[in-house]
C-alpha positions in Angstrom: 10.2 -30.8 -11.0 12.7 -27.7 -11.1 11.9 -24.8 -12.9 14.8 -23.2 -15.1 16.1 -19.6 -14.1 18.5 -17.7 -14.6 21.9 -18.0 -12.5 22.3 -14.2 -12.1 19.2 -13.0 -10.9 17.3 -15.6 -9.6 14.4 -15.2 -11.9 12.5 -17.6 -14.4 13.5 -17.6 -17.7 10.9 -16.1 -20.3 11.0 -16.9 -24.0 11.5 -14.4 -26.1 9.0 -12.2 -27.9 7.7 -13.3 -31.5 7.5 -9.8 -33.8 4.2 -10.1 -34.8 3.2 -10.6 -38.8 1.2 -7.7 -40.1 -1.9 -8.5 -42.5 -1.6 -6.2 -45.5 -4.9 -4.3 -44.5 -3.4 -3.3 -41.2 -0.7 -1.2 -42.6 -1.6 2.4 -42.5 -0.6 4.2 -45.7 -2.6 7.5 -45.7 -5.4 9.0 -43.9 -8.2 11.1 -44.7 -8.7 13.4 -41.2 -12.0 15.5 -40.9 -12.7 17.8 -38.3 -16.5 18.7 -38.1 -17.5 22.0 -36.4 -20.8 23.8 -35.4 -22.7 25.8 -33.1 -25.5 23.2 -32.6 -24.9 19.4 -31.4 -27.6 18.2 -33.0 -26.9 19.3 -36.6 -23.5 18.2 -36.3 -24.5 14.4 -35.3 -26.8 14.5 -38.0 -24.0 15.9 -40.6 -21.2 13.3 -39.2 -23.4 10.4 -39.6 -23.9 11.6 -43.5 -20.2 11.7 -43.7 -20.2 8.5 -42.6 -22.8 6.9 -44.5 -21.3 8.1 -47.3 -17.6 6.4 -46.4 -19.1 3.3 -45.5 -21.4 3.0 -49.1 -17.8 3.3 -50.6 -16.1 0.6 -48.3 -14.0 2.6 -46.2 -12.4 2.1 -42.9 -13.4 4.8 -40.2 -12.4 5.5 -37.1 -14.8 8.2 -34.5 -16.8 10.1 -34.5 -14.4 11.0 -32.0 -15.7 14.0 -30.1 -13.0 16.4 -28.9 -13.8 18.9 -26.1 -16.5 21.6 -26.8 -14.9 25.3 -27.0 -16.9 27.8 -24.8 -16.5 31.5 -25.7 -17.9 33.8 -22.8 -18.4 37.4 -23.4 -19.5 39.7 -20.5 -21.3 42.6 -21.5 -22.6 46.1 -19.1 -26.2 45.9 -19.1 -26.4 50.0 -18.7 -23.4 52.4 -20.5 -22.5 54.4 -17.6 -23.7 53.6 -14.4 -24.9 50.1 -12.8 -21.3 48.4 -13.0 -22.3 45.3 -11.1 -25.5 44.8 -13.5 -23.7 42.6 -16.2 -24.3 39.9 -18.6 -22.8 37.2 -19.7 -23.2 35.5 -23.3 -21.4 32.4 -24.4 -21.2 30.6 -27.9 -20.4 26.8 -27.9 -18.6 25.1 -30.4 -18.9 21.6 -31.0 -16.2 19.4 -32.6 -16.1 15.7 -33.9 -13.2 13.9 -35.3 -13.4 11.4 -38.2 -10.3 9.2 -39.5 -11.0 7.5 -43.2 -7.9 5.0 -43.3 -6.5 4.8 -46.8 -9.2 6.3 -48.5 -9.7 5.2 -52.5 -10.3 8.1 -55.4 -14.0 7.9 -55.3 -14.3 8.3 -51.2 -12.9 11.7 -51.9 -14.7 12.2 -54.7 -18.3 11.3 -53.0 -16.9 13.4 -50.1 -16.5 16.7 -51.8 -19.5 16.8 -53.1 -21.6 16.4 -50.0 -24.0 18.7 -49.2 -23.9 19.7 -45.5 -26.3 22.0 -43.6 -25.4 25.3 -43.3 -23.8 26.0 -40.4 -21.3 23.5 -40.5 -17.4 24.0 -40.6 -15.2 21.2 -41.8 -11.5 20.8 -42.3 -10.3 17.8 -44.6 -6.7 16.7 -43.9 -4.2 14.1 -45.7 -2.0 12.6 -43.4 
């Protein structure tokens, strides 16, 4: 049994490609992007799982918690003001970030979302894309 290829090249034929159909709950319309920051790891875990919760008690799709790469701020400081110049310190403050995506979000998503109460030294940005 022969296979069929092409004249030119020598190669096997391949059918051609089928566009796929999209479902009406795969088409993106907007999206709700928050970016969660703080100093501590663990209070931010704890404050993206109660953004989250909240989403999900609403019936909303999410995508993360993403976690993007943790900014490290160094400072070196002279331990003495005018002499001992190799006797230094170094401080450093790390910042935390996490990345949540609500996909099309409804009214009362946003609503429940604003008036969440998060612990105190968080820092979140809310973004419609």
């Amino acid at each position: 049994m022969a296979k069929a290829t092409n004249t030119e090249t020598k190669a096997p034929l391949e059918k051609p490609k089928r566009a796929k159909k999209l479902n009406p709950e795969d088409v993106v319309t907007s999206r709700l992007r928050i970016r969660v920051r703080a100093y501590e790891s663990k209070i931010l875990d704890v404050s993206v799982k109660q953004i989250i919760d909240t989403a999900l008690r609403y019936d909303a799709k999410i995508q993360g918690p993403i976690p993007l790469p943790t900014e490290i701020k160094k400072y070196t400081v002279n331990r003495a003001a005018f002499v001992y110049k190799n006797a230094r310190e170094q401080f450093e403050m790390r910042i935390h970030k996490r990345l949540i995506d609500i996909i099309n979000p409804t009214p009362k998503v946003i609503e429940s979302l604003t008036n969440l109460s998060l612990p105190s030294g968080v820092n979140i940005d809310v973004k419609l894309i």
